[in-house]
N, C-alpha and C positions, 0 to 999 in steps of 0.2 A: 639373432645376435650371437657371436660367438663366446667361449668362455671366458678368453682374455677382456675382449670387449666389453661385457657385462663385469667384472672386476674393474676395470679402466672408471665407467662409469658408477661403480657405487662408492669410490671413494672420493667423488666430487665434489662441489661445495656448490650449492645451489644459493647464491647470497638475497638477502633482501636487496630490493630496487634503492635507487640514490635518493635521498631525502629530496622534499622537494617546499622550497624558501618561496613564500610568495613575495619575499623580500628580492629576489635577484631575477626580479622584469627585467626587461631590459628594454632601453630605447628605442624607436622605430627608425624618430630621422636624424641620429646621430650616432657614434661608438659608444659601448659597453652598456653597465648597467644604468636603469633610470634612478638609481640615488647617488650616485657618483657622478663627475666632471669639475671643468675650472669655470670658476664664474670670479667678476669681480665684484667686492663688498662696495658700501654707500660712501667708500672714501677712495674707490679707485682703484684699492689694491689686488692680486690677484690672490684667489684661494682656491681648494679643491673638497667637495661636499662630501656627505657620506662616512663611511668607517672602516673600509674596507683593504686599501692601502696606508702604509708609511706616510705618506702627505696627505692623507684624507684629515679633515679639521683644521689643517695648516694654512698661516696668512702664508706669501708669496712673495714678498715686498720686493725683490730684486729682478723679475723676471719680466715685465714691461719694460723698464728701462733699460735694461740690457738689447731684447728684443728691439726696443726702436735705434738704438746703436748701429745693433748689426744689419739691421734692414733699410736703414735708413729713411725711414715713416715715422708718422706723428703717433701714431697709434690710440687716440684720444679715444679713454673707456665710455662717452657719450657717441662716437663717431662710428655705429653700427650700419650693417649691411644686415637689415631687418628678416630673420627668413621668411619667407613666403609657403612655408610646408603646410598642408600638402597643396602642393603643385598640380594642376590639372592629371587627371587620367584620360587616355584613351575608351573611347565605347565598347564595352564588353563584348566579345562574341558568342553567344550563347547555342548551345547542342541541348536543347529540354530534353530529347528521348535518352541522351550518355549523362546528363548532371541526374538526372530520375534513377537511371538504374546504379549509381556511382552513390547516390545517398543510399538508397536500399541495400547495399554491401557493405558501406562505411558508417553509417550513422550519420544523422545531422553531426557530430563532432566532428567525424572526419570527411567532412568537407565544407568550405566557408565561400564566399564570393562577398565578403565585406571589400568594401574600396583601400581602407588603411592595411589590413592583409595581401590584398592584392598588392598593390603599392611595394612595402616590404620586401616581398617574394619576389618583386621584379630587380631588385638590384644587390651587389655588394657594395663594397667600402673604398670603391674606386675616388679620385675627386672629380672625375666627370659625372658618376652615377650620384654623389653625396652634392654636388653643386645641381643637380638636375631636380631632384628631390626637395632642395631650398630654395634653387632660383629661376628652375628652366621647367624643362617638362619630360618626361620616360616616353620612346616614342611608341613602346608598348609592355605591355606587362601582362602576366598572366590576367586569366580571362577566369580563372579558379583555380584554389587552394586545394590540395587533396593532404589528409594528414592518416594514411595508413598507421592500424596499431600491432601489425604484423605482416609474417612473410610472405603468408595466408592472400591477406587485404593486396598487398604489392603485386601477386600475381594477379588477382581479382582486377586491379586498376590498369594493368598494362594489357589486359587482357580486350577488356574494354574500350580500352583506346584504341587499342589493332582495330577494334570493330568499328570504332566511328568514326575513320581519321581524326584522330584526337593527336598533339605534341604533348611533350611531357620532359619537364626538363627539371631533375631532383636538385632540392634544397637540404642544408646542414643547418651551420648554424650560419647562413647568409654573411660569411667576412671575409671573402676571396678579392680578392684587388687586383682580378686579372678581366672584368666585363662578362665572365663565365656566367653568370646569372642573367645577364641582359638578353631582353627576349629579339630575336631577328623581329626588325619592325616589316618584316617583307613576310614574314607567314602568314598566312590563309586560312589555315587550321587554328581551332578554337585550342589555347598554348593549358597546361594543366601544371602547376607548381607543386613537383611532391616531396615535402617537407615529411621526414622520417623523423621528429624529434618525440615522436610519443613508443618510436621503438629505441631505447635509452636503456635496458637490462644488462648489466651483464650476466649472462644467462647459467655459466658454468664456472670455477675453478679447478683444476686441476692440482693440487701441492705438489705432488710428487713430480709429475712430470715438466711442474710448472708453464703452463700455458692456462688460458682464457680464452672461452668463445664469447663476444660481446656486441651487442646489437650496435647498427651502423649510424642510428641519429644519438647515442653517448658522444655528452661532448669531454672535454678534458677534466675540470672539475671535478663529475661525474662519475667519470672512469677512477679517476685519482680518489676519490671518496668510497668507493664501495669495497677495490682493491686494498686501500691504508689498512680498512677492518679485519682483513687476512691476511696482511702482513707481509703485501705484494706493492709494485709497484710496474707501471709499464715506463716508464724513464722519457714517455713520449711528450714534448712541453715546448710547442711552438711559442713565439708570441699573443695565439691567440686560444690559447689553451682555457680561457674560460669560456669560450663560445662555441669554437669551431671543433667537430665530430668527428669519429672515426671514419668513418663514409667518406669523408672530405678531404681527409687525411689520406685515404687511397687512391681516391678520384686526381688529388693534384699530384701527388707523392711529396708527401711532406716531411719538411725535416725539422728539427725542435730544438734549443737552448743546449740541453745536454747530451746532446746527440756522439760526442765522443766516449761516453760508457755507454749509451746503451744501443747506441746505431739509429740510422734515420729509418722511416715507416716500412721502406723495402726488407730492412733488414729484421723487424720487428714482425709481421706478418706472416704467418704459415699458411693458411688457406684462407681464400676467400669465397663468399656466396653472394651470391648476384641474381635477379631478374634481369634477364632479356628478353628482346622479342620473339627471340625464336626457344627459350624455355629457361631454367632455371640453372646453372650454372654451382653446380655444389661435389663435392667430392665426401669422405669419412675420411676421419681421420687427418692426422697434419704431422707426419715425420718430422724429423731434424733437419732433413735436406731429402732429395730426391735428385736422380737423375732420367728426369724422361724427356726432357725437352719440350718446350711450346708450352708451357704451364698456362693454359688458358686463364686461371686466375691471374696469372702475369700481367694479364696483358689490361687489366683493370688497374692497373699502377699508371695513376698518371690520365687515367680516360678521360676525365672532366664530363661524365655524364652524357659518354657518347655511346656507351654500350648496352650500357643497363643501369639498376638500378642495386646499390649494395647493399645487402640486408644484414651480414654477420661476416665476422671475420675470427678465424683462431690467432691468437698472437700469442708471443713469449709475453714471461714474467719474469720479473728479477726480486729478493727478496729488499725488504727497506732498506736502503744503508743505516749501518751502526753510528755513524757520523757524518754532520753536515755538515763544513765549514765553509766562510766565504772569506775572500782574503782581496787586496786591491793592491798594485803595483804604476807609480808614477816613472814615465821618460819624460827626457828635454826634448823629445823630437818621436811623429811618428815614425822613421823608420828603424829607430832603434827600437821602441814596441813592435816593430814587422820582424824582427830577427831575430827579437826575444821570444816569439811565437814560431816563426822557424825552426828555433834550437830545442824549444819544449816539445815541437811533435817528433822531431829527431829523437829526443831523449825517450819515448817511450811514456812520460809518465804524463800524461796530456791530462788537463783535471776535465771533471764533467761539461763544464763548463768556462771556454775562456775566450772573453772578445776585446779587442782594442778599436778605444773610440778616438780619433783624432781630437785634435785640440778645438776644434768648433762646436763638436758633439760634447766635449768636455766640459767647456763654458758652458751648454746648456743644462746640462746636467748640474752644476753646480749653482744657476741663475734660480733654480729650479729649489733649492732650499731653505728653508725656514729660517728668520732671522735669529740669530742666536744671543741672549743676554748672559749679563754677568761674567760667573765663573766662565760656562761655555762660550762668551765671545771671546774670552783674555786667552781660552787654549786656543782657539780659533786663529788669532792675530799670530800668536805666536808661531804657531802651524806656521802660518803663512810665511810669518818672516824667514824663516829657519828654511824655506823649500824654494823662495824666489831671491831672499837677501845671502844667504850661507851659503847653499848650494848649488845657487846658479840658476835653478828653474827660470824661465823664461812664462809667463803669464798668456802669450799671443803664441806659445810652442808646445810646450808642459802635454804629455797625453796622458790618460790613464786606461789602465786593463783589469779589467772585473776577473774574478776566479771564484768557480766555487768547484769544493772537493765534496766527493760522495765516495762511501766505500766502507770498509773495515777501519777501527781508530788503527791501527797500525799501516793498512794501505793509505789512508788520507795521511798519516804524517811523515809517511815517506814521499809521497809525490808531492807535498807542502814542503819539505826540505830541499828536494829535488827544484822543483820551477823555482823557490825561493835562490836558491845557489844560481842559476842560471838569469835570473833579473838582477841579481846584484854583478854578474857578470857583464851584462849587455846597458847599465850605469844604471839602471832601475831602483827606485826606491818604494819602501815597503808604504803602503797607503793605508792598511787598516782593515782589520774584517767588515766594520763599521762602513764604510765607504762603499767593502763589495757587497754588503746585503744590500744596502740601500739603492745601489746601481743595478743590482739584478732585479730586485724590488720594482724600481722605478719603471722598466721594459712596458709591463701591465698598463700603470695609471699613464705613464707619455700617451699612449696610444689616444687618449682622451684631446689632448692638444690641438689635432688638428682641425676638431670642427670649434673648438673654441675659437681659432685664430682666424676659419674663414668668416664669422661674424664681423671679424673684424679687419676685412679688406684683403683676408692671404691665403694663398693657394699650397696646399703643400701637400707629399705626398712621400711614400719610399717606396723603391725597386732595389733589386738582388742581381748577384751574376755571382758565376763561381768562377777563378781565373786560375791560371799557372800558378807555384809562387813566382818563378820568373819573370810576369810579367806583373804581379799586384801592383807595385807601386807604381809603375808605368800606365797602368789601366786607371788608376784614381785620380794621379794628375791629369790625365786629359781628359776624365768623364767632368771632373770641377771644371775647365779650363772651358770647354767646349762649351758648359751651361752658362759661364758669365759671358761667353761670346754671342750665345744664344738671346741670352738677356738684352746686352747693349744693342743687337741687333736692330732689334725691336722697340728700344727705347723705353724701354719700361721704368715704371716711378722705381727709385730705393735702389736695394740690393739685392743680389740674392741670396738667399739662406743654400750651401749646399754643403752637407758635410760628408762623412764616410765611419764607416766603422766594423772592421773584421772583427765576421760572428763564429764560422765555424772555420775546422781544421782538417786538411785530408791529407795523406801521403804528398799525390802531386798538386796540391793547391789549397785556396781558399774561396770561405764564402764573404762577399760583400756587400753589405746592406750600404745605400745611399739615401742621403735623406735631401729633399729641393723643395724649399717654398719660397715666393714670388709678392710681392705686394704689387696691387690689382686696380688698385683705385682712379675713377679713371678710363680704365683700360674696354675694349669693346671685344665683346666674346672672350672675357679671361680664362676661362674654359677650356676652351677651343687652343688657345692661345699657351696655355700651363703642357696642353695633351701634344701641339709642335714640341717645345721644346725638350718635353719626355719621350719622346720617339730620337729625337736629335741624340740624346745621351743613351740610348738603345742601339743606334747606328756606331757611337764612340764605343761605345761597352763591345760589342759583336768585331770592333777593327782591332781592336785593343785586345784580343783573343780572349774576353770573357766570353759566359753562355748564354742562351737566351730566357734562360731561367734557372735559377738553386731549386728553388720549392714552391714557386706564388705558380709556378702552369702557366700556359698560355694562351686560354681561355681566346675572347674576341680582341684582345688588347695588344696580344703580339703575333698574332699571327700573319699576319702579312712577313713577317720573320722568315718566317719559315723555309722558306726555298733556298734562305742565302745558310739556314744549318745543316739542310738534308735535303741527300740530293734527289733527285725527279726520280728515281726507282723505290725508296725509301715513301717518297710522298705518296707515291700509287698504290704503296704494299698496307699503307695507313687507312686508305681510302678504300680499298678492296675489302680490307677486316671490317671495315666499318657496312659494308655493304651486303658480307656477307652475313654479320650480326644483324643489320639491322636493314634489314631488305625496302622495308617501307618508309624508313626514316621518320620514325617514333619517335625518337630522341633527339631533336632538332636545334639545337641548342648551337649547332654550329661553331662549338666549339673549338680551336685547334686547327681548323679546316683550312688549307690555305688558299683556296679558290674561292673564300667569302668573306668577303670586305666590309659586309652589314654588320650593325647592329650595338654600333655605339648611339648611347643616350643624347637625344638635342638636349 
């Protein structure tokens, strides 16, 4: 080691590991944790369990009747679709001489063939894999669990596998909602599920130079808990930042809530370390930038666990911001929220965080709050009057835009006066910090929703595109448009739920998140049925010049896509790296592939 080198490393911070809650289990066949969701109380109303969000302990009084409005169902809280979890498993494939030499490396700990494990490991948080799991059946899933506690073990397992034809297809924290986890039910080989969450360290800090090396199954929480205590933070905060892992975050290239200060995972990365088949992929060291081209770590952005297996990665830090604020801004119409976000990334002064939710996503969010008494309902009413009676607000039009500032108190109060000036420009009105905590707040617990509501007859789901701005609005009206033509198509009971809501901000464009659920009752292979007319609005997305993915990848769920984004030379030069990495095809997952049509869940 050389002398700068050894200096570099003695002024490291080698921190203690993440504490670890036997409070924050977490579910097997539904989202988040096992003390949190919405259930409803012995009078019908709806609540949400637990302590852990802003609605956690709250009744919910207004959000069933709203709900059967918009969807037009009875939605009767006695009127259940009973789960049937767990759901059949396929017959184990068993290798005695690779599961014998694979415990003797790993320990009984690390490695399991329990059914409910197996199960887990075989899917994410698709609604075809979450309906499969309640009401159908996985038409395969891992055959065994591997839970390596090091780089060590990782090479020991892929090593292994090379020897036994064994497949092997790496798990985070299991919430990708691209089928990326779903096992080809056409494999042969006995499939091996390697869930990296017992390598969770962050291993180093750096102050001065501020970077971090941190192990690849750290999920968000994790990473955010260990950095808070040195006074770092990595700015990285998808939606599923309490679950989902660094690993994963590379594997899809993910991008996060605040992703306007601190850059999405591309830009947050400096090196990365990987197992593959053909060896270990690691370099020293992680410059500011480099120019050498082909950064073979590169090309792990985005793999979806086609290449290897990610064990550590160097990323930037930034230090805590001095000030957090969150602030909310109401229009009479989304597109004047579309030009008031326009004009903010124009300006320069784009806060950490800023998305507008149309007026359908806005009703739910507000269907979504606690009933308020007394003093708080008389401010309440009054609100109201003063934004739909005095001001014009329209009630079926009205949108709102969450903002939240990070920074120096004097950078947050200037980009606060900044976007502020520029919303009252585009007829915007000021909604309350109060409003934007609880809206960026809420991101988390929503996510809880949708298994609540397919108990109860409905299918629902969200996908992403990033589009032009020139073409956003044009791209949203006809992804809604295409889905209720989709709908009466078919004849389906109700309505459909489909709303919109731009999340992030880039120079040439944005990202949009769609949300579409379906009432099912009735309906034969609703399923099957939900997964047509989310392809249909993937066909609108892709004419309509969005992309075929922001950040969710493309795992088994879109790739049949593929040919119509990249063209036949592009697709071979995919298939060739894949080939030349991984010559036996160890990593079988199929992911991204676009000459494989298997592997969605009956």
């Amino acid at each position: 080691m050389s002398a700068d080198a050894a200096r570099e490393g003695a002024r490291r911070i080698h921190p203690d590991p993440p504490s670890d809650d036997p409070r924050d289990a977490e579910h097997f066949d539904v989202w988040g944790f096992a003390d949190s969701g919405f259930s409803l109380d012995g009078e019908g109303q709806l609540g949400f369990s637990g302590a852990r969000y802003p609605i956690s302990g709250q009744v919910l009084p207004d959000f069933l009747p709203w709900a059967r409005e918009i969807i037009d169902a009875e939605l009767e809280p006695g009127d259940v679709n009973a789960s049937r979890y767990p759901t059949p498993l396929p017959e184990r494939r068993v290798d005695p001489v690779f599961e014998q030499a694979l415990r003797e490396r790993l320990g009984d700990e690390g490695v399991s063939d329990e059914p409910a494990q197996r199960m887990r490991h075989g899917h994410g948080h698709t609604q075809e894999e979450m309906w499969a799991v309640k009401y159908g059946r996985l038409a395969r899933v891992p055959d065994l669990v591997a839970r390596p506690a090091s780089e060590e073990e990782v090479r020991a397992l892929v090593e292994l596998a090379a020897a036994h034809g064994v497949c092997l297809i790496p798990f985070g924290g299991g919430t990708n909602v691209s089928l990326a986890l779903a096992c080809p039910p056409d494999e042969t080989r006995p499939i091996v599920s390697v869930d990296t969450r017992r390598m969770r360290r962050v291993q180093w800090i750096d102050p001065d130079n501020r970077t971090a090396c941190i192990e690849a199954g750290a999920n968000g929480r994790e990473i955010g808990e260990v950095l808070a205590r040195h006074g770092f933070t990595l700015g990285h905060e998808p939606d599923s930042y309490e679950f989902s892992t660094l690993g994963g975050w590379i594997a899809t290239e993910a991008s996060g809530m605040k992703k306007n200060r601190y850059g999405n995972i591309e830009d947050l990365v400096l090196s990365v370390t990987a197992v593959t088949p053909t060896g270990t992929l690691h370099r020293e060291g992680a410059p500011a930038r480099e120019s050498v081209g082909g950064d073979p770590a590169r090309w792990l952005l985005g793999s979806e666990g086609r290449l290897g297996i990610v064990t550590r990665a160097v990323v930037k830090l930034f230090p805590l911001p001095e000030v957090q604020r969150h602030g909310s801004v109401l229009f009479k119409r989304f597109e004047d929220g579309f030009e008031f976000l326009r004009a903010v990334q124009a300006s320069g002064a784009a806060p950490a965080s800023i998305r507008l939710m149309d007026n359908l996503q806005f009703q739910f969010g507000q269907a979504l709050k606690p009933r308020k008494q007394g003093l708080a309902a008389l401010k309440s009413r009054l609100e109201k009057f003063l934004v739909l009676r005095v001001l014009g607000f329209e009630a079926d039009q009205m949108v709102a835009c969450t903002l939240l500032f990070e920074g120096s108190a004097g950078e947050v109060e200037a980009q606060r006066k900044r976007v502020h000036a520029l919303a009252k420009r585009h007829g915007g009105m000021q909604g309350g910090s109060e409003n934007g905590q609880r809206g960026y707040a809420l991101t988390f617990a929503i996510a809880y929703i949708r298994d609540f509501m397919m108990r109860h007859w409905v299918l629902g789901e969200s996908f992403e595109t990033a589009v032009p701005w020139s073409r956003c609005l044009e791209l949203v009206a006809n992804v809604k448009q295409r889905l209720w033509q989709e709908h009466a198509k078919r004849g389906l009971p109700g309505k459909p739920f489909v709303s919109a809501r731009v999340t992030q901000l880039y120079e040439t464009g944005v990202c949009v998140y769609f949300y579409f659920a379906v009432y099912h009752k009735g309906v034969d292979d609703p399923s099957e049925v939900y997964a047509e007319m989310e392809r249909a609005a993937r066909e609108e997305i892709l004419r309509a010049g969005g992309s075929l993915s922001h950040h969710h990848g493309v795992g088994k769920l879109r790739r049949h896509f593929l040919p119509q984004v990249l063209s036949e030379t592009a697709l071979e030069w995919r298939a060739a790296l894949e080939r030349a990495v991984d010559p036996q095809n160890l990593f079988g997952s199929a992911n991204g592939r676009s000459d494989s049509t298997k592997g969605i869940p009956s």
